[in-house]
C-alpha positions as CSV (number, residue, x, y, z in Angstrom):
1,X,52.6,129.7,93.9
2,X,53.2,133.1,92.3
3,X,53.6,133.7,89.2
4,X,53.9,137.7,89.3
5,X,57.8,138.0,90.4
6,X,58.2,139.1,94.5
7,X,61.0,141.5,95.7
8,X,64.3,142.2,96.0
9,X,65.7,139.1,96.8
10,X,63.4,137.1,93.6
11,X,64.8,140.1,91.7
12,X,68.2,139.6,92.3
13,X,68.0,135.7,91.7
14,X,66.3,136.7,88.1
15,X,69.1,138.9,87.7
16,X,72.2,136.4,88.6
17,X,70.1,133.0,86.4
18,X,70.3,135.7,83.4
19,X,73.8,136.3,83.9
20,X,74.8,132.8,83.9
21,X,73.1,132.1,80.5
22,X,74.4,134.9,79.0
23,X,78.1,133.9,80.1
24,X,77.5,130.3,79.1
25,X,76.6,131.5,75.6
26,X,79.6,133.4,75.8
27,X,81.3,130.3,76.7
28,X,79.8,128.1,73.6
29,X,80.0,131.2,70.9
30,X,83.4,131.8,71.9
31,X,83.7,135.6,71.3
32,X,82.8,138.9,72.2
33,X,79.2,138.4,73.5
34,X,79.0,142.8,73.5
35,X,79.8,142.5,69.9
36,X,77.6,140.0,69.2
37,X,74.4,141.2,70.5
38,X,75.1,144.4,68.1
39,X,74.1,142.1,65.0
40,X,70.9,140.0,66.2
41,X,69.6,137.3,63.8
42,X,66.5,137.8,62.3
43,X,64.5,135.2,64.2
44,X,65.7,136.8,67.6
45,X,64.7,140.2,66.1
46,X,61.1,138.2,64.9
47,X,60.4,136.8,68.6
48,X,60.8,139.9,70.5
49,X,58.3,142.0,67.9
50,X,55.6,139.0,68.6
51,X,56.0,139.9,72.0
52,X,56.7,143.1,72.1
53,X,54.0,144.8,70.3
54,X,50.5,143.6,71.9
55,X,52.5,144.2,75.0
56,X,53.0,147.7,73.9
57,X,49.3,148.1,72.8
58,X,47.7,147.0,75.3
59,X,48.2,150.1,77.1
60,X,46.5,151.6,74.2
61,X,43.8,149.4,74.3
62,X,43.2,147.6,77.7
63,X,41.1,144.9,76.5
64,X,43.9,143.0,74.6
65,X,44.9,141.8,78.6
66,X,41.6,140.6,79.2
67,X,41.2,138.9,76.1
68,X,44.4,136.9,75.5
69,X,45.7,136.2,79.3
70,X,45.8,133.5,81.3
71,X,42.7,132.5,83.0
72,X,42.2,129.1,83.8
73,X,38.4,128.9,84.2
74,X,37.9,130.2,80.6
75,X,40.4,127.7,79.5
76,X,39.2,124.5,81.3
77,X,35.8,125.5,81.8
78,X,34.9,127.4,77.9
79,X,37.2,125.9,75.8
80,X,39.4,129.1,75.5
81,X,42.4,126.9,74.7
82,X,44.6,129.8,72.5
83,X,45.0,132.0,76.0
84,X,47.9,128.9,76.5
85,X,49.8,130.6,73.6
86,X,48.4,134.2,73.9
87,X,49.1,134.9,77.5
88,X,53.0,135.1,76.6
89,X,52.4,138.0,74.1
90,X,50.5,140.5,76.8
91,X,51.9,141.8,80.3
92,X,50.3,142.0,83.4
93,X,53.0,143.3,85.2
94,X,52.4,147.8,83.9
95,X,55.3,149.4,82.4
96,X,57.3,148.4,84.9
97,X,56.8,145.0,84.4
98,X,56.7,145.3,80.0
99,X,59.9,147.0,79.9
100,X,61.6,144.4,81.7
101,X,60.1,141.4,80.5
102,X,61.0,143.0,76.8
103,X,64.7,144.0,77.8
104,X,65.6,140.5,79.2
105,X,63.7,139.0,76.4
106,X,66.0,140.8,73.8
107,X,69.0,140.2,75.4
108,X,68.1,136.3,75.8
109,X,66.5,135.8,72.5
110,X,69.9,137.1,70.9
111,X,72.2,135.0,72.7
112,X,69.5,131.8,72.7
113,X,68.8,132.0,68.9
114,X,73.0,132.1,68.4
115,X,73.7,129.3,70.0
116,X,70.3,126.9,69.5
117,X,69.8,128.3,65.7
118,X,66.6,129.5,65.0
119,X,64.1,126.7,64.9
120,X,65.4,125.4,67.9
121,X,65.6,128.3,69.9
122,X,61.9,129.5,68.8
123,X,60.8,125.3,69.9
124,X,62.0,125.8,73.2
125,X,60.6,129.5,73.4
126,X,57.2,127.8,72.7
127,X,57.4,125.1,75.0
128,X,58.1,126.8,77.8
129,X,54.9,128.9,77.1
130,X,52.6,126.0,76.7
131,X,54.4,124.3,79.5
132,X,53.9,127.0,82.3
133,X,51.0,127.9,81.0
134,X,49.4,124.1,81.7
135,X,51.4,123.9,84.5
136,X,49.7,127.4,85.8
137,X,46.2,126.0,84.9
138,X,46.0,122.8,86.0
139,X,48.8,122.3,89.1
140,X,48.6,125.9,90.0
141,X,45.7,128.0,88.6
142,X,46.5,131.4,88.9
143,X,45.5,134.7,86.3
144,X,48.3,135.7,85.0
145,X,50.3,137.1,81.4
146,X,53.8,137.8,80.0
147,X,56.5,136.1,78.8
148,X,59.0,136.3,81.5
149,X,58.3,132.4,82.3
150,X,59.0,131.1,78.8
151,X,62.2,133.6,78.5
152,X,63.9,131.7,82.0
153,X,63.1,128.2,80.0
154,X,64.6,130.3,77.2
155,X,67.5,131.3,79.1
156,X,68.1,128.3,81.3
157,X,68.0,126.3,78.6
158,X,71.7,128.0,76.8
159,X,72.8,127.0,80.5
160,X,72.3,123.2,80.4
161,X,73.1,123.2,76.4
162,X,77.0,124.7,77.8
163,X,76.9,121.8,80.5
164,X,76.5,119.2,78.1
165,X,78.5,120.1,75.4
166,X,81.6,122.1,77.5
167,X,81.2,119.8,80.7
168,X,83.8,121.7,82.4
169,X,84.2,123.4,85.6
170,X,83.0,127.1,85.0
171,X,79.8,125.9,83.1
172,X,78.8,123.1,85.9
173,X,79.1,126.1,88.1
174,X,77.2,128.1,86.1
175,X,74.1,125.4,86.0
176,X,74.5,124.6,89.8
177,X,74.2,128.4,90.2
178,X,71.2,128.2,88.1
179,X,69.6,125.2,89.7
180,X,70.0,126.9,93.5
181,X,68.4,130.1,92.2
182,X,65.7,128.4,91.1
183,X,65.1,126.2,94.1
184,X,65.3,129.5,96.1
185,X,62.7,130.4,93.9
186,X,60.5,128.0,94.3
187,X,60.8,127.7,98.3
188,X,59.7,131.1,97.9
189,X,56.6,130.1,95.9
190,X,57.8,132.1,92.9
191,X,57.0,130.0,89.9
192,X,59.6,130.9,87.6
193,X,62.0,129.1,89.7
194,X,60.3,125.6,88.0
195,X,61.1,127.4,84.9
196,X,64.3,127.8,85.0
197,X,64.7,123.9,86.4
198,X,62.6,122.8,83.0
199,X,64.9,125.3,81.2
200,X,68.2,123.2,82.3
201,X,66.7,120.3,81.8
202,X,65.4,121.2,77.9
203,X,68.4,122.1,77.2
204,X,70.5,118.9,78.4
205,X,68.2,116.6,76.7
206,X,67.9,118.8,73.2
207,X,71.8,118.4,73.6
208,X,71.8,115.1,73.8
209,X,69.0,114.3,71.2
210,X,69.9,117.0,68.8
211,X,72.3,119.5,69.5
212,X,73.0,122.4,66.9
213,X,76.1,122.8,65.1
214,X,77.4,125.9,67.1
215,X,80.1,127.9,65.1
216,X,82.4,130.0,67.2
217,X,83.1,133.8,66.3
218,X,87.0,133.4,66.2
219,X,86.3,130.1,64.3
220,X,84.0,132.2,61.9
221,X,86.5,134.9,61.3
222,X,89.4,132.6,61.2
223,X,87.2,130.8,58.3
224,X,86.5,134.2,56.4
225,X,90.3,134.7,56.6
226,X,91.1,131.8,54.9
227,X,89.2,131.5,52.6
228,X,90.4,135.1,51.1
């Protein structure tokens, strides 16, 4: 199982599971989602920084991807148990592969943190880290680092949060589109396509255990208006 990305086809599958978070976000915010990833919140803003600037300096200092990815014989066999939480913050994929992972990880972050709030939306940001990660060390051990794995639980998850609360026909389409992208995925032994599956499932069961108090931008400004 791979858990470096593959080629056009696994690109265009990443590219059409992002989509339908992002316009299931739309769907639960109820407004302009261009407007509203002008304005991130703060723990959005937060996440991405964690992320985003080892990944940066590891190119200035080469030894931050050795020390901090995932390698499963220094976790199982020395104890090295942080690299489960660590690997998520370097990139093994070159600039190439850091300037994606950080653009789809702002864009996500923004619309996850909106509609989960921010402890939720950081929660399931961390579990899918710790959860690929073991699932990469034990059921799969591969090398590996970045934080594309935990952003698709990330994302995925906005998708199954829509299904359960809308339960209407554009956002079952938008999970089944989800859910045969990641199957794809997986028949093509890319591993993110069992992160995305987690992903829908977190978020259906966050949903129903406890699901945030979404506020809707044209309920927002309706509000403001009011109240003046």
């Amino acid at each position: 199982m791979s858990t470096s990305g593959g080629g056009t086809v696994n690109a265009v599958l990443y590219v059409i599971v992002l989509a339908c978070a992002v316009r299931a976000g739309a769907a639960l915010l109820g407004g302009d989602m261009a407007r509203l990833l002008r304005r991130p919140p703060v723990a959005a803003v937060a996440l991405w920084l964690v992320v985003a600037i080892p990944s940066l300096l590891q190119f200035a200092f080469p030894g931050l991807l050795r020390a901090l990815e995932r390698d499963p014989d220094q976790i199982r066999q020395h104890g090295q148990w942080w690299r489960l939480f660590t690997s998520a913050v370097v990139q093994d994929g070159g600039v190439a592969g850091t300037v994606w992972n950080l653009v789809i990880l702002a864009v996500v972050a923004v619309v996850a943190i909106r509609v989960w709030g921010s402890a939720r939306g950081l929660i399931i940001f961390a579990v899918g880290v710790v959860g690929f990660n073991l699932a990469t060390t034990y059921a799969w051990p591969t090398v590996g680092a970045g934080n594309s794995a935990a952003t698709f639980v990330l994302a995925a998850s906005v998708t199954g949060l829509a299904v359960a609360k809308a339960r209407d026909r554009v956002t079952v389409l938008l999970a089944a589109v989800t859910a045969a992208c990641a199957i794809v995925l997986l028949v093509l032994l890319d591993a993110h396509g069992s992160a995305m599956l987690g992903g829908l499932v977190i978020g259906v069961l966050v949903a129903a255990i406890s699901p945030p108090g979404i506020v809707s931008a044209p309920a927002a400004r309706t509000g403001r208006v009011a109240a003046r």
